[in-house]
C-alpha positions as CSV (number, residue, x, y, z in Angstrom):
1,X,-25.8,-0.3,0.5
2,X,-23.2,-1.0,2.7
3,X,-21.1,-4.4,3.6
4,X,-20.0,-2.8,6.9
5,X,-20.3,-5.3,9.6
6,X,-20.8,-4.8,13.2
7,X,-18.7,-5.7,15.7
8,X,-15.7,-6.8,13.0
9,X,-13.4,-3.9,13.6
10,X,-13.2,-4.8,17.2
11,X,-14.2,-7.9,18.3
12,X,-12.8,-7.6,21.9
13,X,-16.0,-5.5,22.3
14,X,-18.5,-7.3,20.3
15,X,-21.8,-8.9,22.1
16,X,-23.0,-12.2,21.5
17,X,-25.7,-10.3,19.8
18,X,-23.7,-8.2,17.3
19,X,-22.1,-11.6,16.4
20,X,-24.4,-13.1,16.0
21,X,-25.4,-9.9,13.6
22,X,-21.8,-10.2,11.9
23,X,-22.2,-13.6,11.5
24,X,-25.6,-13.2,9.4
25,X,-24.4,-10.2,7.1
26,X,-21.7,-12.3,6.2
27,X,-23.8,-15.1,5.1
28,X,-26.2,-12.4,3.6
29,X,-23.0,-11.0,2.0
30,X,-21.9,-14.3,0.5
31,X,-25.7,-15.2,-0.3
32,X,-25.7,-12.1,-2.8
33,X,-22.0,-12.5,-3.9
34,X,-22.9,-16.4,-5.2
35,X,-26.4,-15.1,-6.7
36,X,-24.7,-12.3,-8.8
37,X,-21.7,-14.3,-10.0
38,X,-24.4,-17.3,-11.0
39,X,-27.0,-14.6,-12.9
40,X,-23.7,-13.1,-15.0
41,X,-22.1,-16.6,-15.3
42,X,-25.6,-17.6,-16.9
43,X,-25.6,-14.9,-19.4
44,X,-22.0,-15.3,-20.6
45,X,-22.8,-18.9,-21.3
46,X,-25.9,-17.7,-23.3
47,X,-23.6,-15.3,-25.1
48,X,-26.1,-12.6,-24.2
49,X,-22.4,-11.3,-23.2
50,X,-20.1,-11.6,-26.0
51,X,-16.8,-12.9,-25.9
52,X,-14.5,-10.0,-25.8
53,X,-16.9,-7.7,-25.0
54,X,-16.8,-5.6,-21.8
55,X,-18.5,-6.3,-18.8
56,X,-21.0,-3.3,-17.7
57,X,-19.0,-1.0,-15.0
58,X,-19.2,-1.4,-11.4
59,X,-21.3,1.2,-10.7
60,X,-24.1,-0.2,-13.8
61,X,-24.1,-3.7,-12.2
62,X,-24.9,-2.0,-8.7
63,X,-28.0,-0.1,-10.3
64,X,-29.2,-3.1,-11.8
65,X,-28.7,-5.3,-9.2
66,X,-29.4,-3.3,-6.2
67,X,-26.3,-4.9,-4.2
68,X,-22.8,-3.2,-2.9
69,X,-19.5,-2.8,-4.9
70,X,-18.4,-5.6,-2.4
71,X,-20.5,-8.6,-3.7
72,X,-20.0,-6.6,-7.5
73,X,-16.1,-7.0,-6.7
74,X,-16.3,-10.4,-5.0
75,X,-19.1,-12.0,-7.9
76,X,-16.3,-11.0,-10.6
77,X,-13.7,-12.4,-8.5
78,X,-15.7,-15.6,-8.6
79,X,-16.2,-14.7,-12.5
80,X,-12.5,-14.7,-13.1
81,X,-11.4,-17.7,-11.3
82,X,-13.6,-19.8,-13.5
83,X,-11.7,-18.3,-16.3
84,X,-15.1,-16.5,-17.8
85,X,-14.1,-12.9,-17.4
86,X,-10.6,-11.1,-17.6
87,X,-9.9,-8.0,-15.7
88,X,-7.4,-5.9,-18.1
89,X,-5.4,-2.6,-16.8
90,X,-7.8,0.6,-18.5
91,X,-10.5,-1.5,-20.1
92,X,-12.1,-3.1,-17.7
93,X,-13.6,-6.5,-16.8
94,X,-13.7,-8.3,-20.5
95,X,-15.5,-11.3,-21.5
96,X,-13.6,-14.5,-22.3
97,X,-16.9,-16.2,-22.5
98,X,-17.8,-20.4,-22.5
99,X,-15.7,-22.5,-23.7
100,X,-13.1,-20.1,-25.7
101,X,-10.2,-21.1,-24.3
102,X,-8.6,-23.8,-26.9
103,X,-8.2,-27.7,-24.9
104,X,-4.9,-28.4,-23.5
105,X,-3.8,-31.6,-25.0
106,X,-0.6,-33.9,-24.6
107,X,0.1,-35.8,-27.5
108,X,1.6,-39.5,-27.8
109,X,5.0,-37.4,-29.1
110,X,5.1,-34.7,-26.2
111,X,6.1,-38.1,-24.0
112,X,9.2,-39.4,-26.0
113,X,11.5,-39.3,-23.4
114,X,11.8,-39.6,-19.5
115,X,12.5,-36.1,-19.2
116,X,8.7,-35.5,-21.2
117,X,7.5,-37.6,-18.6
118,X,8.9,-36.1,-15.7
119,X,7.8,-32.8,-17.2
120,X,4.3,-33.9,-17.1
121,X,4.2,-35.3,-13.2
122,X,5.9,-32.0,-12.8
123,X,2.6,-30.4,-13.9
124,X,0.3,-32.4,-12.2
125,X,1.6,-31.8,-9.4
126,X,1.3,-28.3,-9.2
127,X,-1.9,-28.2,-10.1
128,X,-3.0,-30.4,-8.0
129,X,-1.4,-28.2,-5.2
130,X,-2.2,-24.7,-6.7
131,X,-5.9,-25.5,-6.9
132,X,-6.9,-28.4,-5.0
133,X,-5.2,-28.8,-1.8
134,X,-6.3,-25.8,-0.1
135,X,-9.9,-25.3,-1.7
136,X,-10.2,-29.7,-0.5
137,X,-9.0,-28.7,2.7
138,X,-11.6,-26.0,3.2
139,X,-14.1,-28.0,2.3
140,X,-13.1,-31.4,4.2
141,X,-12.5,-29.1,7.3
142,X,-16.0,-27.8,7.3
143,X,-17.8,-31.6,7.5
144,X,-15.0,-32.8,9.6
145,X,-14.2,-29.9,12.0
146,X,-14.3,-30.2,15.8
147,X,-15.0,-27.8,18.5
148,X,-11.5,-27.7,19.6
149,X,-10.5,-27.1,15.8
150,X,-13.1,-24.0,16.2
151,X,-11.3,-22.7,18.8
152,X,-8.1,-22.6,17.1
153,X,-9.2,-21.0,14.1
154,X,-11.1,-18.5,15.8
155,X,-8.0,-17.8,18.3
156,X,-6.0,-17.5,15.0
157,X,-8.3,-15.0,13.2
158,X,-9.0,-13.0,16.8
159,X,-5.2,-12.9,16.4
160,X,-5.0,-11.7,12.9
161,X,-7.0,-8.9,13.8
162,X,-5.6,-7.8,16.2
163,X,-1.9,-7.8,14.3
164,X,-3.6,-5.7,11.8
165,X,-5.3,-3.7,14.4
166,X,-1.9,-2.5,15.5
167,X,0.2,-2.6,12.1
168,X,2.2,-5.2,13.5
169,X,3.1,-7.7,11.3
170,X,0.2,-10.8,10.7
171,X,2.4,-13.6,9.2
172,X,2.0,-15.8,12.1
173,X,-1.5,-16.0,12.3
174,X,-1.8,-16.3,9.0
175,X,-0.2,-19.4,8.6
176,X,-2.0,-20.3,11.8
177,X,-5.0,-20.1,10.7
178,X,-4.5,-22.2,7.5
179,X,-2.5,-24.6,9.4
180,X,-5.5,-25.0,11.6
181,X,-7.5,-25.9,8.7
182,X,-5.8,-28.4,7.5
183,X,-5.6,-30.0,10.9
184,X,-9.3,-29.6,10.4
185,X,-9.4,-32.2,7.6
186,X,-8.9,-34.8,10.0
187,X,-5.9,-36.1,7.3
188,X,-2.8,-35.3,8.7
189,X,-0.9,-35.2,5.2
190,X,-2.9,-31.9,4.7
191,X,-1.1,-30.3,7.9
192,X,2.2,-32.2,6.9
193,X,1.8,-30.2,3.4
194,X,1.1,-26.7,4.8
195,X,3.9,-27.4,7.5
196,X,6.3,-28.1,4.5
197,X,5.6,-25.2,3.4
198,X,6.1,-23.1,6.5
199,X,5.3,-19.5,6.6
200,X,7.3,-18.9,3.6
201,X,3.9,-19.5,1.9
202,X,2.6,-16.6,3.1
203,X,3.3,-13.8,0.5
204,X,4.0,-11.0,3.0
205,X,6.8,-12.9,4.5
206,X,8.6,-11.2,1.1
207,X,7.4,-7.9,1.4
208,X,8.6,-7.1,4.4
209,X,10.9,-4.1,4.6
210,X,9.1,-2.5,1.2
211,X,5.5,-1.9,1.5
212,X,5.0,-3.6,5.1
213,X,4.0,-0.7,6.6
214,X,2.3,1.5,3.7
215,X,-1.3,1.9,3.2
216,X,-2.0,-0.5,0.7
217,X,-0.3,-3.3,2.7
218,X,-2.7,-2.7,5.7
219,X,-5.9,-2.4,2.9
220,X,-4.3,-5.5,2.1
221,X,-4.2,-7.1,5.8
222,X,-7.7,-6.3,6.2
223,X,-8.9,-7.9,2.7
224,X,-7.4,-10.6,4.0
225,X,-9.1,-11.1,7.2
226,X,-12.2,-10.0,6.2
227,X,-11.4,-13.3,4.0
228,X,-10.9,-15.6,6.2
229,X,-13.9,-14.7,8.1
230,X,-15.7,-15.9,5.3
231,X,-14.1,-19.3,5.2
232,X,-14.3,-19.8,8.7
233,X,-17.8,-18.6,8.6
234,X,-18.4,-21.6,6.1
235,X,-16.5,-24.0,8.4
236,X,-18.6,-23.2,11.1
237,X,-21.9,-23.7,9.2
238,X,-20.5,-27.3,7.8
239,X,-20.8,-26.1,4.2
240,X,-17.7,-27.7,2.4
241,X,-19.0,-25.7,-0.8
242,X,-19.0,-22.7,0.4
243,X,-16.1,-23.0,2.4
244,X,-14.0,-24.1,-1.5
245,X,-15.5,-21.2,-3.0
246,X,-14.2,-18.8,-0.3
247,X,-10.7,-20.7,0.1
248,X,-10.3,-20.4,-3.6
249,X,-11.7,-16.8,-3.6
250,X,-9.0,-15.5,-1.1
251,X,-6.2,-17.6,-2.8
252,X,-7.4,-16.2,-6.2
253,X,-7.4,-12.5,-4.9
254,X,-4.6,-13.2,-2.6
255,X,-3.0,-13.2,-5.8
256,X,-4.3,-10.3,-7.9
257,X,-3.4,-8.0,-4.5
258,X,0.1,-9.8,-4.3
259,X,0.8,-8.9,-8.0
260,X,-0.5,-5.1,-7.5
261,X,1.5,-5.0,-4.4
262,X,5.1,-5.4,-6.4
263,X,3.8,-3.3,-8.9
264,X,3.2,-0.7,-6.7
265,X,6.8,-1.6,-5.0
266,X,8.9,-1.4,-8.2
267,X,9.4,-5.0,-8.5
C-alpha cells in the first residue's frame, strides 16, 4: 500500500501520461483520506469512541481499513483540526470526542471598558485571519481561477520542487505559490493581505541557519510540497471544498512540523 506517486520526484521528466497518473493517485489519495476521517469522525460522535479514550494505533487502523499510513496520518490530521482527537507525546492519538469542549462565552461584564472591547476585535481578528483567510482563499481560487493563474501556481510548485530537489532554500516559492492563490480569488484584498505579510509568513524564514539544512528540514520541505500539490490539485478540479480542507490541512500540519522543528532545535 503505497502513496508513492509517479512522476512527482522529478517532474522535468514526467510524461503527460504519468501526470496524468500523479494527478489521479492524488485524488485517489485524498478520496481515501476524506472517507477515513468521515468513518472515525462518525463514530466519535456516536461515542462508540469514548472521550479520552485512545485512538487504535496506526498500524490497527491500516488492517482494518486496508489504506496507507499516509491517508491514516492525513484522516487524523483532518480529525484534529476539527478539534475531535488530540495527538499527546507517548500516548497517542486520544479522543476529545463531540461536543466536550466547554462554549466560549463573553459576558455583558467582560466588555466594561474600551480596552474590553478592543480586546475582543483584537480576537476576531485573528481568528478570522488564522482560519479563514487562507482556507476562503483556497476555496474562492478554485471557482474563480484562470488559466494564467494555473500557470503561475504550477510555475511556483515546479519551483518549489526543484529548491527542495537541490536543498536550496524554498521560501520564495513558497510565498509564491500562496501569493498566486490569493490572486486567484479574483479579490485583490486577499493578495494585498498575504503581501502584507511578506515572506516573513513563511515559518522557515526563522529557521534558517539552525535546522535549514538537516534532515528533518528537507522531510519537512517535501511534506510541504507534496501539500501543496493537493491544494493545487483541488484548484485545478474547481472544487472549493476540497481545496479548504487541503489549505487548512497544510496550515494545520504546517504547524504541528513547525513546533517539532524548534523542539528538535532547542528552542
Amino acid at each position: 500500500m503505497s502513496d508513492n506517486i509517479v512522476g512527482v520526484n522529478n517532474p522535468s521528466t514526467a510524461t503527460p501520461a504519468t501526470l496524468d497518473s500523479a494527478a489521479s493517485a492524488r485524488r485517489r489519495l485524498r478520496s481515501l483520506t476524506l472517507d477515513l476521517a468521515e468513518t472515525l469522525g462518525a463514530r466519535i460522535r456516536e461515542e462508540r469512541y469514548a472521550a479520552g479514550q485512545q485512538l487504535p494505533t496506526e498500524a490497527a487502523i491500516v488492517a482494518e481499513f486496508g489504506v496507507s499510513r499516509t491517508v491514516v496520518r492525513e484522516a487524523l490530521s483532518q480529525l484534529q483540526a476539527s478539534s475531535l482527537v488530540q495527538t499527546r507525546h507517548g500516548i497517542g492519538t486520544v479522543v476529545v470526542g463531540a461536543g466536550q469542549s466547554a462554549p466560549f462565552r463573553i459576558a455583558p461584564e467582560q466588555l466594561a471598558t474600551l480596552q474590553d472591547v478592543i480586546a475582543v476585535l483584537e480576537l476576531r481578528i485573528a481568528i478570522a485571519i488564522a482560519i479563514a483567510t487562507e482556507t476562503e482563499a483556497a476555496a474562492l481560487a478554485a471557482l474563480r481561477r484562470t488559466d494564467a493563474d494555473l500557470a503561475v501556481l504550477r510555475e511556483a510548485l515546479a519551483a518549489f520542487g526543484e529548491a527542495v530537489a537541490a536543498s536550496r532554500d524554498a521560501v520564495g516559492p513558497d510565498f509564491q505559490s500562496h501569493a498566486g492563490i490569493a490572486r486567484a480569488t479574483q479579490n485583490p484584498r486577499f493578495a494585498d493581505l498575504i503581501a502584507a505579510l511578506g515572506t516573513g509568513a513563511i515559518p522557515r524564514a526563522r529557521l534558517a541557519g539552525t535546522v535549514e539544512r538537516s534532515v528533518e528540514q528537507q522531510t519537512y520541505l517535501q511534506c510541504v510540497h507534496g501539500e501543496h500539490e493537493s491544494i493545487l490539485d483541488a484548484i485545478v478540479a474547481r472544487d472549493a471544498e476540497s481545496a479548504r480542507a487541503a489549505m487548512r490541512t497544510h496550515l494545520v500540519d504546517s504547524r504541528e512540523r513547525r513546533r517539532r522543528l524548534a523542539a528538535a532545535a532547542g528552542a
